[in-house]
MOPAC internal coordinates of N, CA, C and O (Angstrom, degrees):
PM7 1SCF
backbone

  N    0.0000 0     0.00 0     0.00 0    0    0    0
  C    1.4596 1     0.00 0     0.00 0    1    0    0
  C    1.5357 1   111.24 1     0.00 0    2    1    0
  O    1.2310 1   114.67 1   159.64 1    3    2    1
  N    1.0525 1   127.71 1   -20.36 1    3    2    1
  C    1.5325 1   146.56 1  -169.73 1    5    3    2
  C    1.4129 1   118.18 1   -74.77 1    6    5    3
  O    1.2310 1   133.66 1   132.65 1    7    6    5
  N    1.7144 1    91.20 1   -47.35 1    7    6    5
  C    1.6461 1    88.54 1   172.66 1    9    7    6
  C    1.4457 1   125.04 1   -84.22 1   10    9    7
  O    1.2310 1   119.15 1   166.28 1   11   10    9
  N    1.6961 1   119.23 1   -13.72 1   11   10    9
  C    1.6318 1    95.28 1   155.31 1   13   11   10
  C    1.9663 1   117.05 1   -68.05 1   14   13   11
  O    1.2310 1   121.19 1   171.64 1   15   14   13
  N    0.5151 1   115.34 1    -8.36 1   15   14   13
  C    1.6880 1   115.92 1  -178.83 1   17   15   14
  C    1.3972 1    81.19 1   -87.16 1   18   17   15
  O    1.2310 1   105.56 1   109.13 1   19   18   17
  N    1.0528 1   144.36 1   -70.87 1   19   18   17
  C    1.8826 1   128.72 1   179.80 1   21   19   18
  C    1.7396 1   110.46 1   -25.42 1   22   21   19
  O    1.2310 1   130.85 1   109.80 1   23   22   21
  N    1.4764 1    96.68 1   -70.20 1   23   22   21
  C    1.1616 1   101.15 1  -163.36 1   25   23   22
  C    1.6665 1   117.34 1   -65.52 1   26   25   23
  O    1.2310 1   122.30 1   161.26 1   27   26   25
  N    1.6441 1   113.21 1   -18.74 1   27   26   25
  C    1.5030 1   103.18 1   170.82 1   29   27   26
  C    1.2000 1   128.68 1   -83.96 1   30   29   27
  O    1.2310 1   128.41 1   171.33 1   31   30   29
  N    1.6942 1   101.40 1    -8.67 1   31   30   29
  C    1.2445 1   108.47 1   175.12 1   33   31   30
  C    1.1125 1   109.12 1   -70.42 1   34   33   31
  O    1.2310 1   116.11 1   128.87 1   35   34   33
  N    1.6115 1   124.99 1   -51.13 1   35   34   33
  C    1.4352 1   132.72 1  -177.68 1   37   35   34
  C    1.3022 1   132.13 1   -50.71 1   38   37   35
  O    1.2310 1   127.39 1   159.97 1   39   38   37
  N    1.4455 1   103.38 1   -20.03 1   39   38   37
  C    1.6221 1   131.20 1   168.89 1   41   39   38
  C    1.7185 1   116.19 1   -78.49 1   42   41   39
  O    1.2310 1   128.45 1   174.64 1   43   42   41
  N    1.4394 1   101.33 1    -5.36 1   43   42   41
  C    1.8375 1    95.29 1  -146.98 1   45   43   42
  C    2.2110 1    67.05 1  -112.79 1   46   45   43
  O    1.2310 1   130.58 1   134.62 1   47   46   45
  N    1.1481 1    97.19 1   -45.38 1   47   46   45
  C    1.7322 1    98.33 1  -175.28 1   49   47   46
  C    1.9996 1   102.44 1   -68.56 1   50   49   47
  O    1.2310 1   128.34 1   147.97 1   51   50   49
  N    0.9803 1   101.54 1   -32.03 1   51   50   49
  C    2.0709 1    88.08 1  -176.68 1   53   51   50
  C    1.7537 1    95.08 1   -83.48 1   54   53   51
  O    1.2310 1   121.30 1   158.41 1   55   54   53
  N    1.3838 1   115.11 1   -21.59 1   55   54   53
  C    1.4729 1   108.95 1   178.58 1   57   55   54
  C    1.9400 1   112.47 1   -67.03 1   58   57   55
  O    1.2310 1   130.69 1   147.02 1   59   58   57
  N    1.2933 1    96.98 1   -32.98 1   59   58   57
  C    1.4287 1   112.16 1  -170.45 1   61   59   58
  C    1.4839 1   107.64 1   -85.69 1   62   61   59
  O    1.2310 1   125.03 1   144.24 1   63   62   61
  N    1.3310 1   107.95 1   -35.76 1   63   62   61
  C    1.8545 1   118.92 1  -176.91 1   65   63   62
  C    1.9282 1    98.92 1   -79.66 1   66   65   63
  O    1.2310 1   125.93 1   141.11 1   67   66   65
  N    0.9593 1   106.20 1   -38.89 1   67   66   65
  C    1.8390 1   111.84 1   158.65 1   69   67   66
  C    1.2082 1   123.77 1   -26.17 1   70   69   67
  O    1.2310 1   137.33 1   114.32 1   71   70   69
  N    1.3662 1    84.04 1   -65.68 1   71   70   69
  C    2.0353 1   104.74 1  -177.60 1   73   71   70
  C    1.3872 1   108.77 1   -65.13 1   74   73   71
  O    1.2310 1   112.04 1   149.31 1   75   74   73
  N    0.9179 1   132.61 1   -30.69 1   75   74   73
  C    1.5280 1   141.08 1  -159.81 1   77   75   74
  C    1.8999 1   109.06 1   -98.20 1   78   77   75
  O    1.2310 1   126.02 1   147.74 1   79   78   77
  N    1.6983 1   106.03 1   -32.26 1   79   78   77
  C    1.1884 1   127.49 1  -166.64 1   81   79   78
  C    1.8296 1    83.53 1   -79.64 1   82   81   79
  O    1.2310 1   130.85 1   127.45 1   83   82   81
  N    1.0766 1    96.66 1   -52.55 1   83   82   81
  C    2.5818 1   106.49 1  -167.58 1   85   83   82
  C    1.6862 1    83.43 1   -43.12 1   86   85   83
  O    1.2310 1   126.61 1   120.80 1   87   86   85
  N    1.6840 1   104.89 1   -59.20 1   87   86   85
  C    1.5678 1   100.08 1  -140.88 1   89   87   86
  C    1.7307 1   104.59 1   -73.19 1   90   89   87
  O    1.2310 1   122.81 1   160.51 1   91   90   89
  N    1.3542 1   112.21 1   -19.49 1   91   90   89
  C    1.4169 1   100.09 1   158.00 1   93   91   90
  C    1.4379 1   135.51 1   -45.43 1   94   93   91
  O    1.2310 1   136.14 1   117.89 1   95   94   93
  N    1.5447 1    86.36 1   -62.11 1   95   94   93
  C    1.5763 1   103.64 1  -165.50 1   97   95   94
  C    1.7201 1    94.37 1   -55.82 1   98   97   95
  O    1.2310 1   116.30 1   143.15 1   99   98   97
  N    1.4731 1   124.64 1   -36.85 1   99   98   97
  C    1.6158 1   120.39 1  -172.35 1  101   99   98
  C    1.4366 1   114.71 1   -48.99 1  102  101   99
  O    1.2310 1   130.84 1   132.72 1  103  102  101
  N    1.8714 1    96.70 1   -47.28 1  103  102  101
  C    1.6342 1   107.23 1  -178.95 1  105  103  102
  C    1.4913 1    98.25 1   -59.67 1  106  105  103
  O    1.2310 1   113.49 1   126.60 1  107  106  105
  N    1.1972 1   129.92 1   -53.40 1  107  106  105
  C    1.6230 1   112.44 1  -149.85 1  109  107  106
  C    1.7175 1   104.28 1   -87.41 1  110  109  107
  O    1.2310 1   127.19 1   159.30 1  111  110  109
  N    0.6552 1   103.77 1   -20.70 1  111  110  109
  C    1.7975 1   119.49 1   175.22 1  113  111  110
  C    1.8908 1   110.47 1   -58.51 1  114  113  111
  O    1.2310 1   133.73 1   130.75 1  115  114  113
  N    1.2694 1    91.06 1   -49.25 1  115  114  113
  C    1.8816 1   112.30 1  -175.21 1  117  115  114
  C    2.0221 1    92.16 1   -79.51 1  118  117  115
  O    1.2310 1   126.02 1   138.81 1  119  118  117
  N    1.5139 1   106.04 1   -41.19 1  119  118  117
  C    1.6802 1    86.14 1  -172.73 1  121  119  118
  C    1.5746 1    96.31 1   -92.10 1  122  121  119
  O    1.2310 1   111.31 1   173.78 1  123  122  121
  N    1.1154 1   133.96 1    -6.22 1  123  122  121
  C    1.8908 1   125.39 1   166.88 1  125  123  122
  C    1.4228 1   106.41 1   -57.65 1  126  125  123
  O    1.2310 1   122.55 1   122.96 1  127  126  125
  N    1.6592 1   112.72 1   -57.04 1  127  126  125
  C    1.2162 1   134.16 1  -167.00 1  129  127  126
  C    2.1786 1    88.61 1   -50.59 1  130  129  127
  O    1.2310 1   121.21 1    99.15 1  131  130  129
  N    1.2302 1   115.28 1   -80.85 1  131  130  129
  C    1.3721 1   111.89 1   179.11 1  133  131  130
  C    1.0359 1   118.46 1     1.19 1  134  133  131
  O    1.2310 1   126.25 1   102.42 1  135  134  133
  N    1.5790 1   105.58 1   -77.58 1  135  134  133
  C    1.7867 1   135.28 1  -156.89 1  137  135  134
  C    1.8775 1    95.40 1   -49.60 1  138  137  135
  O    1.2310 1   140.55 1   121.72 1  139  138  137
  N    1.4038 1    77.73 1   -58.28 1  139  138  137
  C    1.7918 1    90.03 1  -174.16 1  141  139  138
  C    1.8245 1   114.54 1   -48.61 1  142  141  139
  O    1.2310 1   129.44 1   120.30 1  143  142  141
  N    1.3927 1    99.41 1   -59.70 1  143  142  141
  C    1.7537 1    98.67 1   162.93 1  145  143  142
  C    1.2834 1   115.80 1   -48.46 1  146  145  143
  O    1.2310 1   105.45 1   117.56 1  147  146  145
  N    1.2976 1   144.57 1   -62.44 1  147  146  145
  C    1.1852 1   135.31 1   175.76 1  149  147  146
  C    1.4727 1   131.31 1   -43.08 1  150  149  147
  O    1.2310 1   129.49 1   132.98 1  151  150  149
  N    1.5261 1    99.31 1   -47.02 1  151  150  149
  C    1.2374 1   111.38 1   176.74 1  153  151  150
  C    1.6357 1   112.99 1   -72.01 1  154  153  151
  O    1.2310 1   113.13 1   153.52 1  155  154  153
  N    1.2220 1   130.60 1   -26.48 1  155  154  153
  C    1.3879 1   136.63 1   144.04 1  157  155  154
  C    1.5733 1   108.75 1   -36.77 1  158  157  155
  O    1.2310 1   123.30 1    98.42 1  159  158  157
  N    1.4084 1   111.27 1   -81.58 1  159  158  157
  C    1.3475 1   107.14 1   177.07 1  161  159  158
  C    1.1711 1   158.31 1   -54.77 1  162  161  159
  O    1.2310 1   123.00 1   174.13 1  163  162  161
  N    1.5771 1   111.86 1    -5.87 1  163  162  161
  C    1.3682 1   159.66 1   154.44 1  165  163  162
  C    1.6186 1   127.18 1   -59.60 1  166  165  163
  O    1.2310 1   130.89 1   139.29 1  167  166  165
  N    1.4219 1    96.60 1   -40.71 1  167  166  165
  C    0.9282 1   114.43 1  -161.88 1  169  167  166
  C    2.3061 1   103.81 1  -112.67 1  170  169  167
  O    1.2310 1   126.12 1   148.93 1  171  170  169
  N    1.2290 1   105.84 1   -31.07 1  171  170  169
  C    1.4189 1   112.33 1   142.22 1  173  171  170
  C    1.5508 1   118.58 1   -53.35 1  174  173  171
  O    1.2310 1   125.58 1   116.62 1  175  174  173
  N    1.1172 1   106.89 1   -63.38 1  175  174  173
  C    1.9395 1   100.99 1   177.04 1  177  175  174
  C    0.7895 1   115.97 1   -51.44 1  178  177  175
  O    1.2310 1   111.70 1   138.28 1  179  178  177
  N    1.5686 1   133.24 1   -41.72 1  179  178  177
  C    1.2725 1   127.19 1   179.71 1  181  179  178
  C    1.7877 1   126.21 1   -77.99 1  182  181  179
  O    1.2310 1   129.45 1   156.96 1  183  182  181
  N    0.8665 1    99.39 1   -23.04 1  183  182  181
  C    1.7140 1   134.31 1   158.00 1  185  183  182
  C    2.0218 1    99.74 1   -43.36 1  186  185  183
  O    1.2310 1   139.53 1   114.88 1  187  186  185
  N    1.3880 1    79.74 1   -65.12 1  187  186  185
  C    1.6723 1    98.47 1  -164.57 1  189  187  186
  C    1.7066 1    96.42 1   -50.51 1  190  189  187
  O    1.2310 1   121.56 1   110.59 1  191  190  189
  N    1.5276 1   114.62 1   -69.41 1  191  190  189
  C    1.2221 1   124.35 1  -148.36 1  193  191  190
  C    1.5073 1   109.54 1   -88.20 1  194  193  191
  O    1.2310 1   121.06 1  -168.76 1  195  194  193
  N    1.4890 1   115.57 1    11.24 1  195  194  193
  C    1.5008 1   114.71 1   152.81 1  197  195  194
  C    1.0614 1   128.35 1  -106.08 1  198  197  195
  O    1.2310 1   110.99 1   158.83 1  199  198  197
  N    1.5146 1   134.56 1   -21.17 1  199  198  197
  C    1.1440 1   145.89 1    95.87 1  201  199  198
  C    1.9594 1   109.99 1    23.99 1  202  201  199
  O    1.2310 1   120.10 1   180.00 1  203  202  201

C-alpha cells in the first residue's frame, strides 16, 4: 500500500520539478534568442561600415 503513496508523491515532485525545468528553459531560450539578435546586429553594422 506504501508504494502508491511513493509513487504519487514522485509524480507530484516531477510535476513540480517540470514547472521549474519549462521556466528555465523560457529564461535561457529568451536570453539565447538576445545574444543571437545582437550578434545579428553587430555584425550588420559592421557589414555596413566596411562596405
Amino acid at each position: 500500500m506504501e508504494y502508491i503513496l511513493y509513487i504519487i508523491g514522485g509524480l507530484i515532485l516531477l510535476a513540480a520539478l517540470w514547472g521549474v525545468i519549462k521556466r528555465l528553459l523560457k529564461i535561457l531560450w529568451s536570453i539565447i534568442s538576445l545574444v543571437i539578435g545582437a550578434g545579428i546586429i553587430i555584425f550588420a553594422l559592421t557589414a555596413c561600415t566596411n562596405f
